[in-house]
C-alpha positions as CSV (number, residue, x, y, z in Angstrom):
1,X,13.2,-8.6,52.9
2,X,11.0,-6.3,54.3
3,X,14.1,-3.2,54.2
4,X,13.9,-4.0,50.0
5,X,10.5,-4.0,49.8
6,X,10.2,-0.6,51.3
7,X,12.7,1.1,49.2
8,X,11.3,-0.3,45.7
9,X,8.1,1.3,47.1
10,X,10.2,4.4,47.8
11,X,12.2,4.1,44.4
12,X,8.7,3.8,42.5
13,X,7.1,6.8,44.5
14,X,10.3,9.3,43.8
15,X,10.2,8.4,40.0
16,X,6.1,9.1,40.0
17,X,7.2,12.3,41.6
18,X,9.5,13.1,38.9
19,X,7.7,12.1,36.5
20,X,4.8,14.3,37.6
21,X,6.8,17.4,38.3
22,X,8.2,16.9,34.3
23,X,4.7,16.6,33.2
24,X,3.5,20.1,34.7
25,X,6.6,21.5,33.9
26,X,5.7,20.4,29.9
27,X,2.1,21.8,30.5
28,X,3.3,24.7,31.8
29,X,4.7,25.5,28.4
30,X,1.9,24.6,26.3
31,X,0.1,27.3,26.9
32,X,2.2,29.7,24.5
33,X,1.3,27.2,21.7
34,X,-1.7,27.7,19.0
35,X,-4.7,26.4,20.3
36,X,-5.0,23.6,17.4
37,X,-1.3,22.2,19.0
38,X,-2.7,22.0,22.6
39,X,-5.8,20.3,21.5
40,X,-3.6,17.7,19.1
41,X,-1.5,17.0,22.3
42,X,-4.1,17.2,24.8
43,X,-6.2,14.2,22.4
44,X,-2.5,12.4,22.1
45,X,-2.2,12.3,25.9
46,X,-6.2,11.0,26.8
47,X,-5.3,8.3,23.8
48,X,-2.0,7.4,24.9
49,X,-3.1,7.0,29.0
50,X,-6.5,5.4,27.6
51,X,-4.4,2.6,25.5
52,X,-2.4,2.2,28.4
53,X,-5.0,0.0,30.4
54,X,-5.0,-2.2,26.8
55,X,-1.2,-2.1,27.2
56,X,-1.2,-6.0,26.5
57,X,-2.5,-6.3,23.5
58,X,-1.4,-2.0,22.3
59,X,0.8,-3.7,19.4
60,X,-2.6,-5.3,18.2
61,X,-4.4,-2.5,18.2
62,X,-1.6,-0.4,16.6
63,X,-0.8,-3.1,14.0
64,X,-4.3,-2.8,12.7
65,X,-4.0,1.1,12.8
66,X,-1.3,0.8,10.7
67,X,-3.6,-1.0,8.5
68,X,-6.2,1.4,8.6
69,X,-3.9,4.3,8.0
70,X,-3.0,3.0,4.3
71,X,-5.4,5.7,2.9
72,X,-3.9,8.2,4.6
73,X,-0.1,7.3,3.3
74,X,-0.6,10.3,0.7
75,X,-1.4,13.2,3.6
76,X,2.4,13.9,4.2
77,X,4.2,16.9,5.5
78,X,7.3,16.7,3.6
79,X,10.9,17.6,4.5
80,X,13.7,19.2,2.5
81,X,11.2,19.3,-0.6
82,X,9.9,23.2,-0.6
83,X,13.6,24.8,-0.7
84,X,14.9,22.3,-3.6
85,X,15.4,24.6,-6.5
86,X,14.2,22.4,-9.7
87,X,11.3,22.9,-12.0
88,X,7.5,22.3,-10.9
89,X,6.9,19.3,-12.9
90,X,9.7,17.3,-12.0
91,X,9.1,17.8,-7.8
92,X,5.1,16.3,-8.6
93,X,6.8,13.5,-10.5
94,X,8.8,13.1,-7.4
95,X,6.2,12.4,-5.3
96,X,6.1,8.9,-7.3
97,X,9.8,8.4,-6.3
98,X,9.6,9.3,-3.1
99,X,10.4,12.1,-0.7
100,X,11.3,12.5,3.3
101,X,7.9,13.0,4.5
102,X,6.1,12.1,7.4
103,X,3.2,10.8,7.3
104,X,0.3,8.8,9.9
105,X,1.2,5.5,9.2
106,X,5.3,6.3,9.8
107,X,3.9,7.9,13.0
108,X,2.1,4.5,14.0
109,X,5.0,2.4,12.6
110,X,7.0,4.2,14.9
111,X,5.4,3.3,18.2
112,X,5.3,-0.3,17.1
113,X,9.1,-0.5,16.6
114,X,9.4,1.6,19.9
115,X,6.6,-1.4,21.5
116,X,8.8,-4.0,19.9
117,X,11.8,-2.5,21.5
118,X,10.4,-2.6,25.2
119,X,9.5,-6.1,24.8
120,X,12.8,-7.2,23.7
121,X,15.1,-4.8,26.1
122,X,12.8,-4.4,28.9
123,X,9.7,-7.1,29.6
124,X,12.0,-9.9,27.6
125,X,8.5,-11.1,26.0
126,X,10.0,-11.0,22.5
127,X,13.1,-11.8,20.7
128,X,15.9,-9.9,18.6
129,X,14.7,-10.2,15.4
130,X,16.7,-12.5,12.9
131,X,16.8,-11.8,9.0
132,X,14.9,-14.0,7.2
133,X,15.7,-15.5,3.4
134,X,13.0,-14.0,2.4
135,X,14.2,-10.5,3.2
136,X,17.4,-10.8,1.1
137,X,15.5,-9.5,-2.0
138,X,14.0,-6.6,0.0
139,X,17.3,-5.8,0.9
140,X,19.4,-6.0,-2.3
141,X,16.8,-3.6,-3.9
142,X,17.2,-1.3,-1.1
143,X,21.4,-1.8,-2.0
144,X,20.4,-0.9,-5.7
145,X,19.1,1.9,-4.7
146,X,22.4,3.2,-2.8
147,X,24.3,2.3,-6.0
148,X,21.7,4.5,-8.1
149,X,23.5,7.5,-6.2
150,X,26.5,7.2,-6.8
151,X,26.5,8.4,-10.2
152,X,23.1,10.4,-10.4
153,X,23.3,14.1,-11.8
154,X,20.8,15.3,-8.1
155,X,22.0,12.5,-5.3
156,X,19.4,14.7,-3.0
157,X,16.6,13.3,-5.2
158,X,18.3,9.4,-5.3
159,X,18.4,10.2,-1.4
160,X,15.1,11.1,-1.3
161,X,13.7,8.1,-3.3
162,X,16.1,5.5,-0.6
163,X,14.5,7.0,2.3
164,X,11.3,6.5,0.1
165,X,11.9,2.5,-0.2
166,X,13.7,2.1,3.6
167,X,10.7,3.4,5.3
168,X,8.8,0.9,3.2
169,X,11.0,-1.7,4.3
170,X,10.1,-1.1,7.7
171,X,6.7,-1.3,7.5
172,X,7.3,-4.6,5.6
173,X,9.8,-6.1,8.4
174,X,8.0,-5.3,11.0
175,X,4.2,-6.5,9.4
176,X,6.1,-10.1,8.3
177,X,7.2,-10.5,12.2
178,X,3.9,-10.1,13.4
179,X,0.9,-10.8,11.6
180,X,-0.9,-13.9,13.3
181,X,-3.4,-16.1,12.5
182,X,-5.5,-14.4,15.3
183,X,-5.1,-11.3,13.0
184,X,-7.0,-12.5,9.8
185,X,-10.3,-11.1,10.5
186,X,-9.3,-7.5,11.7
187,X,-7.5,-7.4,8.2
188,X,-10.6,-8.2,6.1
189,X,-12.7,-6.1,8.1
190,X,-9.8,-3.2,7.8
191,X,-10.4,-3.4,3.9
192,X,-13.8,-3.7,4.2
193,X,-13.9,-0.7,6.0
194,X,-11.5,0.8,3.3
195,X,-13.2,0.1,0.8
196,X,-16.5,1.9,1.5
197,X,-15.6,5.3,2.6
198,X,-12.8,5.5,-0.1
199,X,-15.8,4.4,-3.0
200,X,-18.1,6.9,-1.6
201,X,-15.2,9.6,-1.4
202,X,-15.0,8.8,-5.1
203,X,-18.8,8.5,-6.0
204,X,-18.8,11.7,-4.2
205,X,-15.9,13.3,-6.5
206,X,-16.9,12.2,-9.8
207,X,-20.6,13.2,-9.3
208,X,-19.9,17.2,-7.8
209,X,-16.2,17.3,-9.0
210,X,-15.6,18.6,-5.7
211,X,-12.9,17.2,-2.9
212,X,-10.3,16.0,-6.4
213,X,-7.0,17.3,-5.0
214,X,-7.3,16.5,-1.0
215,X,-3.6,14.6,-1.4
216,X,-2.2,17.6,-3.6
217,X,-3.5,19.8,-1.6
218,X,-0.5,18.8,1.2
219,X,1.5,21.6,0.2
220,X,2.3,20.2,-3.8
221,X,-0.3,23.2,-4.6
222,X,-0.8,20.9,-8.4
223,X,-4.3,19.7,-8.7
224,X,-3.9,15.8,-9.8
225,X,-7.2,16.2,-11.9
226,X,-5.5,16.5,-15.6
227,X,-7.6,16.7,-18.8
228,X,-7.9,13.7,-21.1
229,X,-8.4,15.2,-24.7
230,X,-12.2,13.4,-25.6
231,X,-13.0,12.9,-21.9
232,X,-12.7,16.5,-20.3
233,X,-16.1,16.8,-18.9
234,X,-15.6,13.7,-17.0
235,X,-14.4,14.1,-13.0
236,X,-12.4,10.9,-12.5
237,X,-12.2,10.0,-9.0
238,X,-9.6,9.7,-7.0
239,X,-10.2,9.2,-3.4
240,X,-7.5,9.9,-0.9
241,X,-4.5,9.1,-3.7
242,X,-2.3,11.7,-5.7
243,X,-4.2,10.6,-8.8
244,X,-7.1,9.0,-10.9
245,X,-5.6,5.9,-12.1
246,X,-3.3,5.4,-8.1
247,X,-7.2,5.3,-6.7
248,X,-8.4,2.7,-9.7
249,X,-5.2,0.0,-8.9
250,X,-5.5,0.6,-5.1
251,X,-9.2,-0.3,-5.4
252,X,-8.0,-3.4,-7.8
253,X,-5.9,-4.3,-5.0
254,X,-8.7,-4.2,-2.8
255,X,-11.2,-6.1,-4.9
256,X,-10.1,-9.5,-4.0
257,X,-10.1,-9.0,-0.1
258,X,-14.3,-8.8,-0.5
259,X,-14.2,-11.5,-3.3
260,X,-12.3,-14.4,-2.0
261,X,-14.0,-14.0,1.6
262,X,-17.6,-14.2,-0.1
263,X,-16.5,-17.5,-1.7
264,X,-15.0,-18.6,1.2
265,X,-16.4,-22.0,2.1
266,X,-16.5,-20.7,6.1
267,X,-18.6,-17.9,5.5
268,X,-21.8,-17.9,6.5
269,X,-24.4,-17.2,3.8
270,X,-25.9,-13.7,5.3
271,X,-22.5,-12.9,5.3
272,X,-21.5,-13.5,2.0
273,X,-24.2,-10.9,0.9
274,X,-22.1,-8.3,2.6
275,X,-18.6,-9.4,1.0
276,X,-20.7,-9.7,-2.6
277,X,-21.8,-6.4,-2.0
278,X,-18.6,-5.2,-1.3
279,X,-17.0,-6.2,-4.0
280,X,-19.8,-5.0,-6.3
281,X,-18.8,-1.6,-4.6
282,X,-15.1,-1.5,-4.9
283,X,-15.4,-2.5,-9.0
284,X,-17.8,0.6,-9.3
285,X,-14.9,2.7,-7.7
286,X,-12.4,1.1,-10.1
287,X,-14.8,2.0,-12.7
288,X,-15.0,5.3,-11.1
289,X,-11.6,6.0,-11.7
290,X,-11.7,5.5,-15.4
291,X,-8.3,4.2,-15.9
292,X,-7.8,1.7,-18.6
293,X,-5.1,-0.2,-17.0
294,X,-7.0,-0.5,-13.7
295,X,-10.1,-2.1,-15.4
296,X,-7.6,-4.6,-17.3
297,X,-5.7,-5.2,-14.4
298,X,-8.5,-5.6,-11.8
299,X,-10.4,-8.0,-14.2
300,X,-7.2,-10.5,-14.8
301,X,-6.8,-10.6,-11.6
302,X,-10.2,-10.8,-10.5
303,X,-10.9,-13.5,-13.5
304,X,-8.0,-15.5,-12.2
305,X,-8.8,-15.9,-8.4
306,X,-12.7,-17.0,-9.5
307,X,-10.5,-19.8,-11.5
308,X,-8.5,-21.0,-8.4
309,X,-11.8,-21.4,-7.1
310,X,-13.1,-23.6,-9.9
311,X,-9.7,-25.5,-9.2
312,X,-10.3,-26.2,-5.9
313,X,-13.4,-27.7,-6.5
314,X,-16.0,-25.2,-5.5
315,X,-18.3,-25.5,-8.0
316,X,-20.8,-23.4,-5.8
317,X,-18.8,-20.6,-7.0
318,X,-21.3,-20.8,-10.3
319,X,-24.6,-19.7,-8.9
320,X,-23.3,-16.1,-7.8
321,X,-21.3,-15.9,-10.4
322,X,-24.2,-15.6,-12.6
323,X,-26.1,-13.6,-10.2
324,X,-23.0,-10.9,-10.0
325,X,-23.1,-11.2,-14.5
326,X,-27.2,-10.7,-13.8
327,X,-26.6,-7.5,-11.5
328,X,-23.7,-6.1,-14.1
329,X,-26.7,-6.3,-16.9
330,X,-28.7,-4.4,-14.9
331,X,-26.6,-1.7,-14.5
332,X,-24.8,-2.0,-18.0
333,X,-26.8,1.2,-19.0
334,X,-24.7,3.3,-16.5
335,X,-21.4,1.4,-16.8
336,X,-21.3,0.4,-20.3
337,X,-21.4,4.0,-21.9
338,X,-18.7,5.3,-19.4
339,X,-16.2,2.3,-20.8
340,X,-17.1,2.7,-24.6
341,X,-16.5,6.4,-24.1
342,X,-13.1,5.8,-22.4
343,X,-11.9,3.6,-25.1
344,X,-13.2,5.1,-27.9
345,X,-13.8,9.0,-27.4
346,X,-10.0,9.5,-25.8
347,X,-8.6,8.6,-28.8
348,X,-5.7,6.3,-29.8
349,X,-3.0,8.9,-29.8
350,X,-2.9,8.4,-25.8
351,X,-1.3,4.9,-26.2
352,X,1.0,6.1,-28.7
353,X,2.0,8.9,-27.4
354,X,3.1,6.6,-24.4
355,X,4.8,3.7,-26.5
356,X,7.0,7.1,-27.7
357,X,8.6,7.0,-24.6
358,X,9.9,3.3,-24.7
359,X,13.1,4.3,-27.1
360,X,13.8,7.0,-24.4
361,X,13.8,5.1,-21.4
362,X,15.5,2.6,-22.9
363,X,18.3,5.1,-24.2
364,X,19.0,5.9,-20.6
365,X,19.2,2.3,-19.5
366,X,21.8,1.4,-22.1
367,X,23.8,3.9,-21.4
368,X,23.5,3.6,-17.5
369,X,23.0,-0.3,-18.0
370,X,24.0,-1.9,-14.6
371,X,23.3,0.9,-11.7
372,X,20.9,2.9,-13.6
373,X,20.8,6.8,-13.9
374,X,19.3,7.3,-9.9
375,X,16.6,7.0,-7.8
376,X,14.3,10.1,-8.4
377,X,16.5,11.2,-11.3
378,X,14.1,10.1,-14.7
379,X,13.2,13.5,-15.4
380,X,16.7,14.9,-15.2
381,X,17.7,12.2,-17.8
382,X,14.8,13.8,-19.6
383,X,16.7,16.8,-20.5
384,X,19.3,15.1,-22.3
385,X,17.7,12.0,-24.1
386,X,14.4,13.3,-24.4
387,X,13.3,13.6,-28.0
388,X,11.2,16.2,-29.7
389,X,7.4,15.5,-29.8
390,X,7.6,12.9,-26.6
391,X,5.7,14.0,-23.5
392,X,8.0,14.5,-20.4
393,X,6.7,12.4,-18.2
394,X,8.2,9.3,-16.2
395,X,8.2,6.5,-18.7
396,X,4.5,4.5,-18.7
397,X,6.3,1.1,-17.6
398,X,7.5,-0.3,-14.3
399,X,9.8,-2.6,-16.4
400,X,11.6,0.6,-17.8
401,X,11.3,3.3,-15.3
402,X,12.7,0.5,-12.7
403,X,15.3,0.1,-15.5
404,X,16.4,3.2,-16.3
405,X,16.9,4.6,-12.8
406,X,18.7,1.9,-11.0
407,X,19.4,-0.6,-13.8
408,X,19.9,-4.4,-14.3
409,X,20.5,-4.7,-10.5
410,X,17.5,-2.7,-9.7
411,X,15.3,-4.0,-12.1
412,X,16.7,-8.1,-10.8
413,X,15.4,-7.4,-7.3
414,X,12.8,-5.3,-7.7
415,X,10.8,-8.0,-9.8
416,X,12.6,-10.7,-7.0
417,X,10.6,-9.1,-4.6
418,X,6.8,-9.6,-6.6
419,X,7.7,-12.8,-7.8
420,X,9.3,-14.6,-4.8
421,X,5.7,-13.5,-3.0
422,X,3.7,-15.3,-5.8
423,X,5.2,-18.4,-5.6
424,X,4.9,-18.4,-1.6
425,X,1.4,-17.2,-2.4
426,X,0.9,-19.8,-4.9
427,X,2.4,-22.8,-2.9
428,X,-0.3,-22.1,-0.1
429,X,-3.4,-22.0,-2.8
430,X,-2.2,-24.6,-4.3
431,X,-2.7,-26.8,-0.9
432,X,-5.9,-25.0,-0.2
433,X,-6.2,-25.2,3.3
434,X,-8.5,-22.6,5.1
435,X,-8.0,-19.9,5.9
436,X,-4.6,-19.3,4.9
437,X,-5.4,-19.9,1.3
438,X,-7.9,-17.8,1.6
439,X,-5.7,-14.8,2.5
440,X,-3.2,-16.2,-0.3
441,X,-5.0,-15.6,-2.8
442,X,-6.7,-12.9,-1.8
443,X,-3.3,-10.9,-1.7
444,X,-1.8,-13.1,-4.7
445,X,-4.7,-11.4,-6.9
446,X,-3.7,-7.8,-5.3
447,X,-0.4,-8.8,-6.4
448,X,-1.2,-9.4,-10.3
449,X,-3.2,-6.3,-10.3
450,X,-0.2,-4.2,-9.5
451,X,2.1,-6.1,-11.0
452,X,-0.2,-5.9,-14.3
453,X,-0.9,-2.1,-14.1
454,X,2.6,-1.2,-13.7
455,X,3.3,-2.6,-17.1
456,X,1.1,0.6,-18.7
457,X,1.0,3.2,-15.5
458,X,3.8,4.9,-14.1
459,X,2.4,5.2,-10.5
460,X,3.4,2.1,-9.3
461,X,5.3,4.1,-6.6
462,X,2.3,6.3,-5.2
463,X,2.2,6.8,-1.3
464,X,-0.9,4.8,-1.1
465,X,-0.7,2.3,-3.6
466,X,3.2,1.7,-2.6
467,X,2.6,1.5,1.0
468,X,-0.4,-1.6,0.2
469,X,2.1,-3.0,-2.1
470,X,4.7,-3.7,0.4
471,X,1.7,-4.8,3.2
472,X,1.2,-7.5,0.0
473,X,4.4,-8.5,0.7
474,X,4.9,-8.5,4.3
475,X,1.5,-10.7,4.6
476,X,3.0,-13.1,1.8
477,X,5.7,-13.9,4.2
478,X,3.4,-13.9,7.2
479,X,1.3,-16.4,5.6
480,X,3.8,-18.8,4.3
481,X,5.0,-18.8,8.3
482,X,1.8,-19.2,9.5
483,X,0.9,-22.0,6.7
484,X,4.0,-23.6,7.9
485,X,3.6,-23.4,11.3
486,X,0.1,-25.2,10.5
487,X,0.6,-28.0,8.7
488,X,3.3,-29.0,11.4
489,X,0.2,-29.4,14.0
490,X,-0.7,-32.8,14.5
491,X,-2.9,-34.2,12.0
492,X,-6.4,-35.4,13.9
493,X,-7.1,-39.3,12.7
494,X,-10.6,-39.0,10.4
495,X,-13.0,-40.7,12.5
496,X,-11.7,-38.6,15.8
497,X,-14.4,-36.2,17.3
498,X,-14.4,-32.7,16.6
């Protein structure tokens, strides 16, 4: 025993040794870097050994990184992109395919599948994962899309736009596995704290018109701050998206995080100050933005969740209600002129100009009816059924762009996907029991927003709003475990202490 004892110590001192002479054999060589790369390594090393002593709970901390990093999903370096020989306008449309970039949150996503990994192979602490019915949806979109290539005129952009959705995927199998109850908190508080530097980026932007192409700026060299005939002198904000109307749905999206946790029946009343005040911040960001279909989208949405809460009961809902309609009159004198000028000074020739390009997209579905014309591949089509007079830009509906590029399978499983995550969503709310209702309708109102935007807003597929989309649907299927899980507890009888 003793003899065994001595050479694991031995064993463990020879691989320190190796492991050490590797490591100044690696430093050695850093030296003929740029100073910028040492320093990026150098931080990487001191973060890496410093979450070592959390090694336990690392996944947490890197599962709510992952969270944080959603603003962040537009700052790519892209791959493959640069030397593609196509027109100017058609690579910036591809960035709402989807390209092979990498980006912080794939880099995060990455050490929690590696994390995930060790614990299955080495500490034994986890299990191979299983698929789940509920990924089969995920799964035949991602198989529409590999039938989109086949027949597409540029299979590197349908390639592009798979690796686009698969890395997507990820983040959504992975998120679904491993969100916990324990997590709830840290993912309110990661939106709170979303929400208020991405406003004050965007307050910031529309008031200097400074900062408007920090996403563009990743190598694109396109600014995303396009005129609006009647409304040139306005800056629209964008925040840390590719575009105006990507930073009004992501802050629609956001909205109801604030919202639902303010009328949350749990929450203490100093606190539901905060969460008003919040949400009062995130709708003058989505105001900010001055996209149409963002305002209609984030107030459905918002209307509806403010009804579930009537439906439950919570008639208490009523007094701040009135105080949040109070606080809008007070500031109707800023907000009101911005909307009538949106509405009325842009003109109505934008929405026509924009119904112009149904017949098109729907040309190119028809003919292309089943598998659709390919990922990434709209403005291609564009050449050939485009007609004279229509702008050439992607179709200004989910519906039909979905339609058109990977047809009636694609279109099938890509709506699956949003409305299989309502009704889980809506099964939970309907049952209203704290907190997972809570979080249900929270995301089932970030849901509807994007669901309702896409139906007028090609930019359903924007880094940043695509990447909270598809943490929508990976917390829809963490909730309806965890709901599950929860109403399989013992029930305690009603006159039992607590």
């Amino acid at each position: 025993m003793a003899q065994s004892s001595m050479l694991s110590r031995l064993k463990w001192f020879v691989i320190t040794v190796l492991a050490g002479m590797l490591v100044a054999f690696v430093a050695y060589h850093l030296w003929s870097l740029k100073t910028q790369h040492i320093v990026v390594i150098v931080v990487a090393v001191v973060l890496a050994s410093f979450s070592m002593m959390f090694l336990r709970r690392y996944s947490d901390f890197l599962l709510v990184g992952l969270l944080c990093s959603i603003p962040l999903a537009a700052f790519t370096k892209s791959f493959f992109f640069n030397s593609w020989d196509h027109d100017a306008r058609a690579k910036g449309v591809m960035r709402f395919s989807g390209v092979v970039s990498v980006a912080l949150p794939d880099i995060i996503l990455l050490g929690l599948y590696f994390l995930w990994a060790f614990n299955i192979a080495v500490m034994r602490t986890s299990k191979f994962p299983r698929l789940h019915r509920y990924d089969v949806l995920p799964l035949l979109l991602i198989a529409a899309y590999i039938f989109s290539i086949l027949g597409s005129p540029e299979p590197k952009a349908a390639v592009f736009g798979l690796y686009f959705l698969t890395h997507h995927f990820l983040i959504y199998f992975y998120l679904s596995r491993h969100i916990e109850l324990r997590h709830f908190p840290w993912i309110v508080i990661v939106f709170l704290f979303t929400i208020l530097p991405e406003a004050v980026l965007g307050m910031f932007q529309y008031v200097s018109g400074k900062w408007l192409t920090l996403a563009w700026s990743r190598g694109v060299g396109e600014s995303s701050q396009y005129v609006v005939p009647g409304i040139e002198h306005i800056k629209r904000a964008v925040g840390t998206t590719f575009d105006s109307h990507s930073f009004g749905i992501y802050m629609a999206m956001l909205a109801p995080f604030p919202l639902v946790v303010a009328f949350a029946r749990s929450t203490r009343p100093q606190y539901r100050v905060l969460w008003g005040g919040v949400f009062v911040i995130a709708m003058v960001a989505v105001v900010l933005s001055f996209s149409r279909s963002a305002w209609l989208s984030a107030a459905i949405s918002l209307t509806l969740i403010w009804a579930v809460h009537l439906m439950w009961g919570q008639r208490e809902v009523l007094p701040p209600t009135m105080l949040l309609m109070l606080l809008m009159l007070i500031l109707s004198p800023w907000w009101v002129p911005l909307i009538i000028e949106r509405f009325v000074s842009a003109g109505p020739e934008l929405l026509t100009s924009r119904f112009d390009q149904f017949p098109v997209a729907w040309a190119i579905w028809k003919d292309h009816f089943f598998f659709g014309y390919g990922v990434g591949n709209y403005m291609e089509a564009l050449h050939d059924y485009n007609k004279p007079g229509v702008i050439e830009l992607p179709v200004h509906n989910v519906f039909l762009w979905v339609a058109a590029e990977t047809g009636l399978f694609g279109v099938i499983t890509f709506f699956g996907v949003i409305f299989a995550a309502l009704m889980r969503l809506w099964r939970i709310i309907r049952r209203h029991s704290e907190p997972t209702s809570v979080l249900a309708l929270a995301v089932f109102g970030a849901l509807i927003a994007y669901l309702l935007d896409g139906f007028t807003d090609p930019l359903f597929r924007e880094p940043v709003v695509y990447m909270m989309y598809w943490v929508c649907i990976a917390m829809s299927v963490a909730i309806s475990r965890i709901d599950e899980r929860l109403q399989e507890l013992p029930k305690a009888p009603p006159n039992s202490p607590r």
